[in-house]
Each structure stands twice: as structure tokens, then as C-alpha cells.
HTML snippet that shows the backbone in 3Dmol.js (N, CA, C, O; Angstrom):
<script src="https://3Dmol.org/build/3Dmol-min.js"></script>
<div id="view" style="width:600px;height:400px;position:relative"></div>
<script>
const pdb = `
ATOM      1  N   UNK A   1      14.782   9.561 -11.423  1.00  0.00           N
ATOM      2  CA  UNK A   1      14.243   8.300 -10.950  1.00  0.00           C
ATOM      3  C   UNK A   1      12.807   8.163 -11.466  1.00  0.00           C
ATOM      4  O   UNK A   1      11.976   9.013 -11.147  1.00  0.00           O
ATOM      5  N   UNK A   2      12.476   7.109 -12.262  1.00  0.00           N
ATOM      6  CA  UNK A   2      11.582   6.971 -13.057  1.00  0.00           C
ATOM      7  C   UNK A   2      10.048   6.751 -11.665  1.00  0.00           C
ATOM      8  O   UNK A   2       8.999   7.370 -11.841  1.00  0.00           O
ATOM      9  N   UNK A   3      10.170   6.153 -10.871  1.00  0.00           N
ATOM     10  CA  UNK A   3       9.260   6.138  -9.376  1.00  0.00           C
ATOM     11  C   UNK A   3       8.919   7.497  -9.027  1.00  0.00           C
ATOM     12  O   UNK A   3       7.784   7.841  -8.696  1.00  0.00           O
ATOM     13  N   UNK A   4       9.749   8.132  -9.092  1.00  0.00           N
ATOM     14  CA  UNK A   4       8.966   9.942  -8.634  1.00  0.00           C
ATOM     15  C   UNK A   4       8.384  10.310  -9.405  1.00  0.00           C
ATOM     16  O   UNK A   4       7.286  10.832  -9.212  1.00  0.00           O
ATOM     17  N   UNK A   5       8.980  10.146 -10.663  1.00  0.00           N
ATOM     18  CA  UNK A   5       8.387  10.845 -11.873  1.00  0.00           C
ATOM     19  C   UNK A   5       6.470  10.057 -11.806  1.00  0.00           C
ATOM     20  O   UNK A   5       5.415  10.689 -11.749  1.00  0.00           O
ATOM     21  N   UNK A   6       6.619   8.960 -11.833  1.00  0.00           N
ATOM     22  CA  UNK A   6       5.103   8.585 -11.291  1.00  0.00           C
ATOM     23  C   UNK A   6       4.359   8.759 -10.041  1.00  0.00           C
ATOM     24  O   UNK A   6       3.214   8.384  -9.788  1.00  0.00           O
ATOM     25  N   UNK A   7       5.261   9.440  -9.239  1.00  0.00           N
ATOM     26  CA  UNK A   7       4.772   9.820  -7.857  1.00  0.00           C
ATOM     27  C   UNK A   7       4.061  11.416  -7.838  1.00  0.00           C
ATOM     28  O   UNK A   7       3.067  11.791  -7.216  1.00  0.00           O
ATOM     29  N   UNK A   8       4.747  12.008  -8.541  1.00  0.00           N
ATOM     30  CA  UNK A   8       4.875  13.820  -8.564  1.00  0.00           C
ATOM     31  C   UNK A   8       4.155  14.320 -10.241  1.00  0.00           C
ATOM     32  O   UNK A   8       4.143  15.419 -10.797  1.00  0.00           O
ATOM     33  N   UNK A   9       3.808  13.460 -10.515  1.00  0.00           N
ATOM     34  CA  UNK A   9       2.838  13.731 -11.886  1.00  0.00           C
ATOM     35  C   UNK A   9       1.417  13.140 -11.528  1.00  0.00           C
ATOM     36  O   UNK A   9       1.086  11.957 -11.607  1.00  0.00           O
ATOM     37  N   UNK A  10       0.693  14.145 -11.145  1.00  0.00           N
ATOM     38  CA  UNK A  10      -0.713  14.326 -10.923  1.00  0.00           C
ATOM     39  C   UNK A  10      -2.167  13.069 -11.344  1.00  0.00           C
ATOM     40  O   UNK A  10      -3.031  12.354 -10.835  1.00  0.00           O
ATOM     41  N   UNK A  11      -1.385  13.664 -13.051  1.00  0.00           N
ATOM     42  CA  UNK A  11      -2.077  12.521 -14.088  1.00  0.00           C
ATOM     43  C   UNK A  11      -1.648  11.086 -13.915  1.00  0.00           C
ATOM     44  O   UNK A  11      -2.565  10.317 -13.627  1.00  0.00           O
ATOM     45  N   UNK A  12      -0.793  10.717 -13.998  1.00  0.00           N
ATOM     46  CA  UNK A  12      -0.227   9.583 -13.844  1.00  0.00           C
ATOM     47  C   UNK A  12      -0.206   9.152 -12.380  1.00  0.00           C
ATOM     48  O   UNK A  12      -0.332   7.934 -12.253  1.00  0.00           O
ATOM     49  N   UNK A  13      -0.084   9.813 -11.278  1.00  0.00           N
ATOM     50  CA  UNK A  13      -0.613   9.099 -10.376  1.00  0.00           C
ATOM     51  C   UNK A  13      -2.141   8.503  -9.725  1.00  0.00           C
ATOM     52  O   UNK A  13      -2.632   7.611  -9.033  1.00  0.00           O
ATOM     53  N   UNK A  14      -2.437   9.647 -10.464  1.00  0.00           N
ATOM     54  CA  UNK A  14      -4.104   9.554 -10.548  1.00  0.00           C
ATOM     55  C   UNK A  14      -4.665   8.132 -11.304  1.00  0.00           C
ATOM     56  O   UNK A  14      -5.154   7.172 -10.708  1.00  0.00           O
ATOM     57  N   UNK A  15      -4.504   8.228 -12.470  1.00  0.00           N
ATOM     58  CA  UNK A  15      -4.508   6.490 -13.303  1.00  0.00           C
ATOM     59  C   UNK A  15      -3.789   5.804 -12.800  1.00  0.00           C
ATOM     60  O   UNK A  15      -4.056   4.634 -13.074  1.00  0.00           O
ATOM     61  N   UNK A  16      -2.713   5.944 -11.974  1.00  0.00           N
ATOM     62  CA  UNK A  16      -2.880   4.684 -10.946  1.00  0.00           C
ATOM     63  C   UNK A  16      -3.625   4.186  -9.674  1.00  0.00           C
ATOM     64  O   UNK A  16      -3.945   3.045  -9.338  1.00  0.00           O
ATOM     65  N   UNK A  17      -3.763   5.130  -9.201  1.00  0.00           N
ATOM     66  CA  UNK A  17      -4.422   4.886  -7.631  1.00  0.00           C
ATOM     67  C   UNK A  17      -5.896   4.832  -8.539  1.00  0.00           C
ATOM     68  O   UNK A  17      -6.742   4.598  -7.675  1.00  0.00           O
ATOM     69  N   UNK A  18      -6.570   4.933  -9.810  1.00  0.00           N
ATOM     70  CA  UNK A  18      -7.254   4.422  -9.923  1.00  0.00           C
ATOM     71  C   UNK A  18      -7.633   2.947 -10.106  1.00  0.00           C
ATOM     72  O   UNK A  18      -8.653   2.366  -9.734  1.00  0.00           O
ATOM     73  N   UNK A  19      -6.705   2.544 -10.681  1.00  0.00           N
ATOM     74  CA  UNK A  19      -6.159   1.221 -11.134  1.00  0.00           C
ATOM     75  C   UNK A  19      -6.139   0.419  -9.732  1.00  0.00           C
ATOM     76  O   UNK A  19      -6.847  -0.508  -9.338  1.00  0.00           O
ATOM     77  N   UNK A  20      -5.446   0.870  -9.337  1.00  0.00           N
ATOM     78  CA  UNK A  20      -5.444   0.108  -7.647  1.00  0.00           C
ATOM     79  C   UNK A  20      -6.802  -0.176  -6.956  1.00  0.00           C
ATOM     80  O   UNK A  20      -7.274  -1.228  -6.524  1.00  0.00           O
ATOM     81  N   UNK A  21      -7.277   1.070  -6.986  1.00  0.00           N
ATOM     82  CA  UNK A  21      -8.689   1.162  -6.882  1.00  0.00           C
ATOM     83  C   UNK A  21      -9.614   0.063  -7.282  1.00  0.00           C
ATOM     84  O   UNK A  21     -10.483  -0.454  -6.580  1.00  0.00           O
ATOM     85  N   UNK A  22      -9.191  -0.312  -8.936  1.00  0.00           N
ATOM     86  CA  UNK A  22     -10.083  -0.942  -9.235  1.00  0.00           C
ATOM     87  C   UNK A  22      -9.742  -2.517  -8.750  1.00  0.00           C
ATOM     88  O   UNK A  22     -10.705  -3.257  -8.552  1.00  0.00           O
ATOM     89  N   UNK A  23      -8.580  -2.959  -8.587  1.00  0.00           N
ATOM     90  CA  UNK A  23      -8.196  -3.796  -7.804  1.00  0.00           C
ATOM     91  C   UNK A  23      -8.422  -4.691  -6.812  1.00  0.00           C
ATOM     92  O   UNK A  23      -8.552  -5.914  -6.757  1.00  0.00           O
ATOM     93  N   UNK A  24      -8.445  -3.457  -5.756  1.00  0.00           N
ATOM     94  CA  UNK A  24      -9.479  -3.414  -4.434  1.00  0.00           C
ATOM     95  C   UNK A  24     -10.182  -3.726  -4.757  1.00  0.00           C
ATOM     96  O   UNK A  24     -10.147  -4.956  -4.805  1.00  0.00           O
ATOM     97  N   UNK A  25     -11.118  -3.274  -5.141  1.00  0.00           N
ATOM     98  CA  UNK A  25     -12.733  -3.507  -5.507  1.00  0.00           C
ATOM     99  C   UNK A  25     -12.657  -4.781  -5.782  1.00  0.00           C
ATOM    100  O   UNK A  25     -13.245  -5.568  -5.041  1.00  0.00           O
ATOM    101  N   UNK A  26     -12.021  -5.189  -6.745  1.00  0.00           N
ATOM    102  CA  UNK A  26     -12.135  -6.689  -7.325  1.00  0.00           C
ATOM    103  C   UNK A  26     -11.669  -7.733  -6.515  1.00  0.00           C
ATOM    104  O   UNK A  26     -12.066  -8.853  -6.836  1.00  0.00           O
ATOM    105  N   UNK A  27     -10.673  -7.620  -5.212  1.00  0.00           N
ATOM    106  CA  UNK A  27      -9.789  -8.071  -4.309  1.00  0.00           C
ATOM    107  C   UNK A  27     -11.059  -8.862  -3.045  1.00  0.00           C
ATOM    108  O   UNK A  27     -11.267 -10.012  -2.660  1.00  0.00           O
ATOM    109  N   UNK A  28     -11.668  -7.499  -2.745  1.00  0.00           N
ATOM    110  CA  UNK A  28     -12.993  -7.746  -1.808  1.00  0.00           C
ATOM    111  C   UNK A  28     -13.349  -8.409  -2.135  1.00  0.00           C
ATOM    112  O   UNK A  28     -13.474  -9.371  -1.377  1.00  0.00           O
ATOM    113  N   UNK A  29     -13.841  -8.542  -3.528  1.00  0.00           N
ATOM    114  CA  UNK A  29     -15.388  -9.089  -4.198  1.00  0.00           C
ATOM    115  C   UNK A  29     -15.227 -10.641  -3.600  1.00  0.00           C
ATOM    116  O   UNK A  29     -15.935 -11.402  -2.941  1.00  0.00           O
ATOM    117  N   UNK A  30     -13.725 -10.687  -4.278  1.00  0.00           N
ATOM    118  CA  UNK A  30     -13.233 -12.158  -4.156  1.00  0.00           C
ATOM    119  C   UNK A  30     -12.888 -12.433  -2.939  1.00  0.00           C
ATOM    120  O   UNK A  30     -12.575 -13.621  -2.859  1.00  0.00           O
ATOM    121  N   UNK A  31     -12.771 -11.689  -1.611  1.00  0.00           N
ATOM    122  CA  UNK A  31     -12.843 -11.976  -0.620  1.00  0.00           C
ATOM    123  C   UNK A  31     -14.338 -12.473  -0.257  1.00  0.00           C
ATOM    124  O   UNK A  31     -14.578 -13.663  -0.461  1.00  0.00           O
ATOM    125  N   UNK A  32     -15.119 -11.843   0.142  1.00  0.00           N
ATOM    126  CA  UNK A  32     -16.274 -12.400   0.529  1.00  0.00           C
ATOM    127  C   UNK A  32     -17.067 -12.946   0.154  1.00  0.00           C
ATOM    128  O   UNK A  32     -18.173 -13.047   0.684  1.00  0.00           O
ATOM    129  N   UNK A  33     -16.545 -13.675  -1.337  1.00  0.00           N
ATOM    130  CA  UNK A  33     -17.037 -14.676  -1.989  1.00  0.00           C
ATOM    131  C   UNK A  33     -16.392 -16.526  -1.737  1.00  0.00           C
ATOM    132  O   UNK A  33     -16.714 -17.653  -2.112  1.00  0.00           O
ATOM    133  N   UNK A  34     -15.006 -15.681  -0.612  1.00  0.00           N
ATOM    134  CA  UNK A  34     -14.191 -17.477  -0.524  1.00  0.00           C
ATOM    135  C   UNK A  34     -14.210 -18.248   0.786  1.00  0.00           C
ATOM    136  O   UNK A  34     -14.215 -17.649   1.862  1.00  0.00           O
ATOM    137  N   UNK A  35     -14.221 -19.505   0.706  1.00  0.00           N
ATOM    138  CA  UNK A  35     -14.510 -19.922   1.944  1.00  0.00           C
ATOM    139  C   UNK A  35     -13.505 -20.828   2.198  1.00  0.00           C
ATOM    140  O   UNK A  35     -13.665 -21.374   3.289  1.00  0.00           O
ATOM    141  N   UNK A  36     -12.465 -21.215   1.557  1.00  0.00           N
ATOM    142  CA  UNK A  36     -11.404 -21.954   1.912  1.00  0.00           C
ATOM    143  C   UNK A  36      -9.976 -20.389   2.542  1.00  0.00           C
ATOM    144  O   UNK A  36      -9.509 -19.311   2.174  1.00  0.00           O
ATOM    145  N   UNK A  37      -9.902 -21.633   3.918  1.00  0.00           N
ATOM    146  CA  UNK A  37      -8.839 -20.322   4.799  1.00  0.00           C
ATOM    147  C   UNK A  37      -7.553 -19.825   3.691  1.00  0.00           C
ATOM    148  O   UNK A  37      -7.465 -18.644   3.357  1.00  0.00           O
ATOM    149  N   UNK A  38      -6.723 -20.729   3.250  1.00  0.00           N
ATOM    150  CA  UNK A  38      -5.568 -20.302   2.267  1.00  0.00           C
ATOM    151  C   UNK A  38      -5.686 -19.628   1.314  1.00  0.00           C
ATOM    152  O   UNK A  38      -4.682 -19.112   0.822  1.00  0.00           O
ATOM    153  N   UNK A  39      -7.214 -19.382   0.649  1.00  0.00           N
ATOM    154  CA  UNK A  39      -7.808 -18.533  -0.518  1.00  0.00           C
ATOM    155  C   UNK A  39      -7.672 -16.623   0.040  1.00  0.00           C
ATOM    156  O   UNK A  39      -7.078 -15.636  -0.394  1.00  0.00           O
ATOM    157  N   UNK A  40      -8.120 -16.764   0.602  1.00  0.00           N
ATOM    158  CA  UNK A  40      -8.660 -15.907   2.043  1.00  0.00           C
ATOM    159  C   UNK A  40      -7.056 -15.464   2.560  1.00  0.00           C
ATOM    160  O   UNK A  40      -7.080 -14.346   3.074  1.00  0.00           O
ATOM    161  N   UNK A  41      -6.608 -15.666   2.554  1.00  0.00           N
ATOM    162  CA  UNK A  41      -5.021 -15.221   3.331  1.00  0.00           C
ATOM    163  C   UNK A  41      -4.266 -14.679   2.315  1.00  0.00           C
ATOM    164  O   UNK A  41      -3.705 -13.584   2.351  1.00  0.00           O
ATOM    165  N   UNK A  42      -4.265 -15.663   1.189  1.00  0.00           N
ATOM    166  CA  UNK A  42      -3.650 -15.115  -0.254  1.00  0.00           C
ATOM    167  C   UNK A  42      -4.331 -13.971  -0.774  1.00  0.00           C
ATOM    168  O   UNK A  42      -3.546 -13.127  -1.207  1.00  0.00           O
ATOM    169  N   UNK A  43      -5.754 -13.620  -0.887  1.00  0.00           N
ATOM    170  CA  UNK A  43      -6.761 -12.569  -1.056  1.00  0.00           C
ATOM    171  C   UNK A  43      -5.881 -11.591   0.033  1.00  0.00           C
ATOM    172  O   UNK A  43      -4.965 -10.896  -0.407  1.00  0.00           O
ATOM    173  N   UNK A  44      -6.136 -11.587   1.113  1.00  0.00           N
ATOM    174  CA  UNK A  44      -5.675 -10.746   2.063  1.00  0.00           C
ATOM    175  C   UNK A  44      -4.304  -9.921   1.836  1.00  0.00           C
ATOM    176  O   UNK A  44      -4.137  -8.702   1.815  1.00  0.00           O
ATOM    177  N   UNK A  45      -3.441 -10.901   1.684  1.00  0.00           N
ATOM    178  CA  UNK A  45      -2.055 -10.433   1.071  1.00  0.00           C
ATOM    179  C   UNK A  45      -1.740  -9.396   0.188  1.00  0.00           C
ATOM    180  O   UNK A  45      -0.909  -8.487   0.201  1.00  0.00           O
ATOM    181  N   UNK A  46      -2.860  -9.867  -0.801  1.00  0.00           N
ATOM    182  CA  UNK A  46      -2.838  -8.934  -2.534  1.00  0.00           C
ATOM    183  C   UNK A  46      -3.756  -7.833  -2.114  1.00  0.00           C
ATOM    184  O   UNK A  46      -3.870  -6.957  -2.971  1.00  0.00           O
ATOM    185  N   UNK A  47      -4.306  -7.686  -1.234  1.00  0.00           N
ATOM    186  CA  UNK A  47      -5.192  -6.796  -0.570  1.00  0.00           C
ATOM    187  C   UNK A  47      -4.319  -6.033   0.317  1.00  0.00           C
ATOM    188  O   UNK A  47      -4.818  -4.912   0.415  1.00  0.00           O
ATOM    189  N   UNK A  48      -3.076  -6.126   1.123  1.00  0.00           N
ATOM    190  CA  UNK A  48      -2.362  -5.580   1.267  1.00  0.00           C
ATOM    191  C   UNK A  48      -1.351  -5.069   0.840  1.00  0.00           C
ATOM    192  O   UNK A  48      -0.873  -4.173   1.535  1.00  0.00           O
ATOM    193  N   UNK A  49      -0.888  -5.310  -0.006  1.00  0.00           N
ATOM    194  CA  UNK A  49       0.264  -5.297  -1.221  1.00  0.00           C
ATOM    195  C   UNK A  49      -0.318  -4.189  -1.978  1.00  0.00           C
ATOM    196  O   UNK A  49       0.472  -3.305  -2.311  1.00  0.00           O
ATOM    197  N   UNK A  50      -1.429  -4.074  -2.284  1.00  0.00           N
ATOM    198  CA  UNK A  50      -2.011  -2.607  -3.255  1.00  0.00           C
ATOM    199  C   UNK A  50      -2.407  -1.855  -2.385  1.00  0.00           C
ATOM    200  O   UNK A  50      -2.648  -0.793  -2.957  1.00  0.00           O
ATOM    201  N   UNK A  51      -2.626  -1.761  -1.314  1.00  0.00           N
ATOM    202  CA  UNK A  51      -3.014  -0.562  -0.303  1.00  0.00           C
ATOM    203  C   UNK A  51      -0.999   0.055  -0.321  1.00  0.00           C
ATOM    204  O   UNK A  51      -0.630   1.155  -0.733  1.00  0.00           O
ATOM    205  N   UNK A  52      -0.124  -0.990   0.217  1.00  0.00           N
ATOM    206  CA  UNK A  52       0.730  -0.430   0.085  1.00  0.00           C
ATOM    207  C   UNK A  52       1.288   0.456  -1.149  1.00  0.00           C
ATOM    208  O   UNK A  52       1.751   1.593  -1.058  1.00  0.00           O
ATOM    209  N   UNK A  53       1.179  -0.110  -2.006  1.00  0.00           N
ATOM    210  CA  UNK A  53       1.461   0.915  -3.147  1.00  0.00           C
ATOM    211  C   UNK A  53       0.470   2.138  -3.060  1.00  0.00           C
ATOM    212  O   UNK A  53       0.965   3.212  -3.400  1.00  0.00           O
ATOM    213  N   UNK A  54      -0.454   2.147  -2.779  1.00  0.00           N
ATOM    214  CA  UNK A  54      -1.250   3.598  -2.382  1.00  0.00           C
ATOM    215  C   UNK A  54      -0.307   4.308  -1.671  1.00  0.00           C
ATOM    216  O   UNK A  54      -0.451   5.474  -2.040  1.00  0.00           O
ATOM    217  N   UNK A  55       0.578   4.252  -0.857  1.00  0.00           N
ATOM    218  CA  UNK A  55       1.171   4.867   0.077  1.00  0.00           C
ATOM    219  C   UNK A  55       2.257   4.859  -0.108  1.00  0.00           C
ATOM    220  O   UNK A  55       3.042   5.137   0.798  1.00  0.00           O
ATOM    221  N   UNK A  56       2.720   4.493  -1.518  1.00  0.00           N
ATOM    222  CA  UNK A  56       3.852   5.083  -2.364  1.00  0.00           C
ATOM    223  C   UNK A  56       4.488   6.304  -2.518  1.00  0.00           C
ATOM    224  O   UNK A  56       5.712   6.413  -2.460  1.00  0.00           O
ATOM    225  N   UNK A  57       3.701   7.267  -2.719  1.00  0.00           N
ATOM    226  CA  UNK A  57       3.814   8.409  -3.419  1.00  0.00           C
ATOM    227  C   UNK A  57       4.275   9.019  -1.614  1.00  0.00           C
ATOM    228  O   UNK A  57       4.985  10.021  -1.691  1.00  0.00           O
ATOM    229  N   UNK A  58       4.001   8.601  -0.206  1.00  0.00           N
ATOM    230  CA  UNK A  58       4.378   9.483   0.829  1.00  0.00           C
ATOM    231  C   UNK A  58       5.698   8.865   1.131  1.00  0.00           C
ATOM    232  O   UNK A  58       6.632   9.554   1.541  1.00  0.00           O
ATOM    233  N   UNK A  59       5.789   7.689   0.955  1.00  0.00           N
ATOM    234  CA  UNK A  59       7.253   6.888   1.184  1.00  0.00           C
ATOM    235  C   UNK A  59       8.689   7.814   0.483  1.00  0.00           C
ATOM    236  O   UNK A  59       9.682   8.314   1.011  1.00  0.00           O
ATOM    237  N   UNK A  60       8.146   7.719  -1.109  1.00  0.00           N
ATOM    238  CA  UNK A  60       9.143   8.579  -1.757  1.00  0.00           C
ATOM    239  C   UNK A  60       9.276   9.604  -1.594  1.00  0.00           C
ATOM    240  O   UNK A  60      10.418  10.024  -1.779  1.00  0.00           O
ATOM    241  N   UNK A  61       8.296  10.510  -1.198  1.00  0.00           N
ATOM    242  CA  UNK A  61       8.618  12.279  -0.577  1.00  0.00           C
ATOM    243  C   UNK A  61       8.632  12.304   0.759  1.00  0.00           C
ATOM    244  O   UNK A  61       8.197  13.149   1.541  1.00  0.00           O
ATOM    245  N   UNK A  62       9.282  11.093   0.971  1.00  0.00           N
ATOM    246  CA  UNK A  62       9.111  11.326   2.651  1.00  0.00           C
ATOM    247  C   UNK A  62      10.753  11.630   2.991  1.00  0.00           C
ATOM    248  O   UNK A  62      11.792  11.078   2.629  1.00  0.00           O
ATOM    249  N   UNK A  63      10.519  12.542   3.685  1.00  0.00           N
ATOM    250  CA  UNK A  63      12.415  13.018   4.226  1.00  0.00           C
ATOM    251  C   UNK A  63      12.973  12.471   5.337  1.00  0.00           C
ATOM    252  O   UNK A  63      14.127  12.654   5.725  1.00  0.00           O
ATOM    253  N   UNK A  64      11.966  11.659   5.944  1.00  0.00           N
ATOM    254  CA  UNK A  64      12.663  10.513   6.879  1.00  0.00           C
ATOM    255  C   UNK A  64      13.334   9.437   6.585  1.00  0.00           C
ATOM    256  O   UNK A  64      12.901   9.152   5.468  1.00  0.00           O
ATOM    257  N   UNK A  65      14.172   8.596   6.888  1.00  0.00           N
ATOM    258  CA  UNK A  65      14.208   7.494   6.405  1.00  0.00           C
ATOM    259  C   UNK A  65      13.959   6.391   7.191  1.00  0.00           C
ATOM    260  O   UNK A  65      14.741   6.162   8.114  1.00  0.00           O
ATOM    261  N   UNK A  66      12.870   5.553   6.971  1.00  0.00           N
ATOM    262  CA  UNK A  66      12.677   4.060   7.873  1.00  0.00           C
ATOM    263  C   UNK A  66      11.722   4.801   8.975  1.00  0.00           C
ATOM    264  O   UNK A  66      11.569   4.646  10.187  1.00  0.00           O
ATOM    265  N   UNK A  67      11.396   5.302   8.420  1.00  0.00           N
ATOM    266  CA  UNK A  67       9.660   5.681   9.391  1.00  0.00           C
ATOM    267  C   UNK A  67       9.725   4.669  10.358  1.00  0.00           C
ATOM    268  O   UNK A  67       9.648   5.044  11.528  1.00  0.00           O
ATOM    269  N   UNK A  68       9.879   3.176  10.079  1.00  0.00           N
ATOM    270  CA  UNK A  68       8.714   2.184  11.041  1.00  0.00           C
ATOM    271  C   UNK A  68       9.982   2.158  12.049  1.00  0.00           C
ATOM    272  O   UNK A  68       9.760   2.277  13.254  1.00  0.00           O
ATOM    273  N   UNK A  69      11.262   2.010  11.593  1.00  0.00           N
ATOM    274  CA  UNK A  69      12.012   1.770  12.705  1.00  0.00           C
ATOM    275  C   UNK A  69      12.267   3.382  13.759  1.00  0.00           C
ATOM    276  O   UNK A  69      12.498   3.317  14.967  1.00  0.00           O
ATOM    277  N   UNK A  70      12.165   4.672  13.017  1.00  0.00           N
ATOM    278  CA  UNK A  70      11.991   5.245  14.098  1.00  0.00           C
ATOM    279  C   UNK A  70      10.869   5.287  15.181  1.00  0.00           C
ATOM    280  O   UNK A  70      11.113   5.258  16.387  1.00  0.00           O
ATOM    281  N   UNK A  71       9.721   5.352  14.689  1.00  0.00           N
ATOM    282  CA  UNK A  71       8.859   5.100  15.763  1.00  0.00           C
ATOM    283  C   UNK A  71       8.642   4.063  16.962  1.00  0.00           C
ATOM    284  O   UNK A  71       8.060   4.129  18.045  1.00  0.00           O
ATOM    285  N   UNK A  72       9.465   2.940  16.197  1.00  0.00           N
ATOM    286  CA  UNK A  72      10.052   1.744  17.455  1.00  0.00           C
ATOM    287  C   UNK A  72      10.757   2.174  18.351  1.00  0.00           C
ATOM    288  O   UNK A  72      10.581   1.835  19.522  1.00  0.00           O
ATOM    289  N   UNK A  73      11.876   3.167  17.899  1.00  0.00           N
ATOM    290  CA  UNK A  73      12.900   3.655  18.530  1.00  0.00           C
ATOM    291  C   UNK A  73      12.091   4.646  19.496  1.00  0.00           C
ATOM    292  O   UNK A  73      12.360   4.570  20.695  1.00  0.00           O
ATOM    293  N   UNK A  74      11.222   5.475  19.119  1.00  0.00           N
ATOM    294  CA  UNK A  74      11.026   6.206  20.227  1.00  0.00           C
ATOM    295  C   UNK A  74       9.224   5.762  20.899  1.00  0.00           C
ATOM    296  O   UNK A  74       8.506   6.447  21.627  1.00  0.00           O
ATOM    297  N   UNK A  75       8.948   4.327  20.271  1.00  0.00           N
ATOM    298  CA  UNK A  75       7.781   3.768  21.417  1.00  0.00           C
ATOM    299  C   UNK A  75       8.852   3.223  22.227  1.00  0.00           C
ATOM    300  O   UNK A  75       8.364   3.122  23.353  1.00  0.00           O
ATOM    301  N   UNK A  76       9.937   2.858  22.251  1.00  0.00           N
ATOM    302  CA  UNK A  76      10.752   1.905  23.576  1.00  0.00           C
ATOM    303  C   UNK A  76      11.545   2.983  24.062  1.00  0.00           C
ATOM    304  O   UNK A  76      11.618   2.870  25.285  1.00  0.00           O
ATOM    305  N   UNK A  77      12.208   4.035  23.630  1.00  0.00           N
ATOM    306  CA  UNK A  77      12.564   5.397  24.763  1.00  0.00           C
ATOM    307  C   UNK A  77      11.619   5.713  25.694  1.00  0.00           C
ATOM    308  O   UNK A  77      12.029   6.056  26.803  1.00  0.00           O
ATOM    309  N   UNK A  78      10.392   5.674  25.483  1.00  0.00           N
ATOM    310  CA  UNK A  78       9.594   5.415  26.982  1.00  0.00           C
ATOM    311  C   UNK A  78       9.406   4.561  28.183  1.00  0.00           C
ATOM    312  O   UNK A  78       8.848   4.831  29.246  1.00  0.00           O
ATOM    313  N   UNK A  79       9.924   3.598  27.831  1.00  0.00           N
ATOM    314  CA  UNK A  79      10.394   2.385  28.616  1.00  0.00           C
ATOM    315  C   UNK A  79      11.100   3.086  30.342  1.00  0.00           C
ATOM    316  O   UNK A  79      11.553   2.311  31.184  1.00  0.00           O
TER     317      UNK A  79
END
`;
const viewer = $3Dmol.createViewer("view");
viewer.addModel(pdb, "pdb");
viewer.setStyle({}, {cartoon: {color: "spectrum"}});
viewer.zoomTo();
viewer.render();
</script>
């Protein structure tokens, strides 16, 4: 699977999460430079969308599956 292979190679994940990095950076800039609300939401979005890919590389080595729905499952078993 061509996704691990960029997940589990050091170098190559590295030039990306730099890349992302630089992203961010550029994502902000243009955040606190906009003053129309829909600019600002769309900024926000693409600002979330590359944080998620940061958190790529734990998704794919992750041996759970659906993280978000188990933890639902056991915040409402306390109920």
C-alpha cells in the first residue's frame, strides 16, 4: 500500500509534515489577515484538513479500527 510506504519511511514523511508545515504557516497568515466570515471558515477548513493529514501516519499504524466511534461507545457505557 503505497500510504504506508509514505507513512513508515522517515524521509519521506518528514518532507511531508514539512510541507504541511509550510502550509499552516501560510493558512494562518491568511487567517488573520481576513475579515469576511466565509473567507475565514473556508481558511479554517484547509486549516483543518492539513492538521488531519499530520495525523496520518497514527491512523494507518493504528490497530484499532474507528477510534472515534469506540470512544463514543465507551463515553455512553457510563451512562
Amino acid at each position: 500500500m503505497i500510504i504506508k510506504q509514505l507513512v513508515n519511511s522517515t524521509a519521506l514523511w518528514d518532507s511531508f509534515c514539512k510541507e504541511l508545515d509550510e502550509r499552516l504557516d501560510f493558512s494562518y497568515r491568511q487567517l488573520s489577515q481576513r475579515d469576511e466570515p466565509s473567507e475565514m471558515y473556508r481558511i479554517q477548513g484547509e486549516i483543518r484538513a492539513l492538521n488531519s493529514l499530520k495525523k496520518l501516519r497514527d491512523k494507518v499504524n493504528s490497530t484499532t479500527v474507528n477510534t472515534d466511534y469506540n470512544k463514543t461507545i465507551r463515553a455512553t457505557e457510563n451512562f
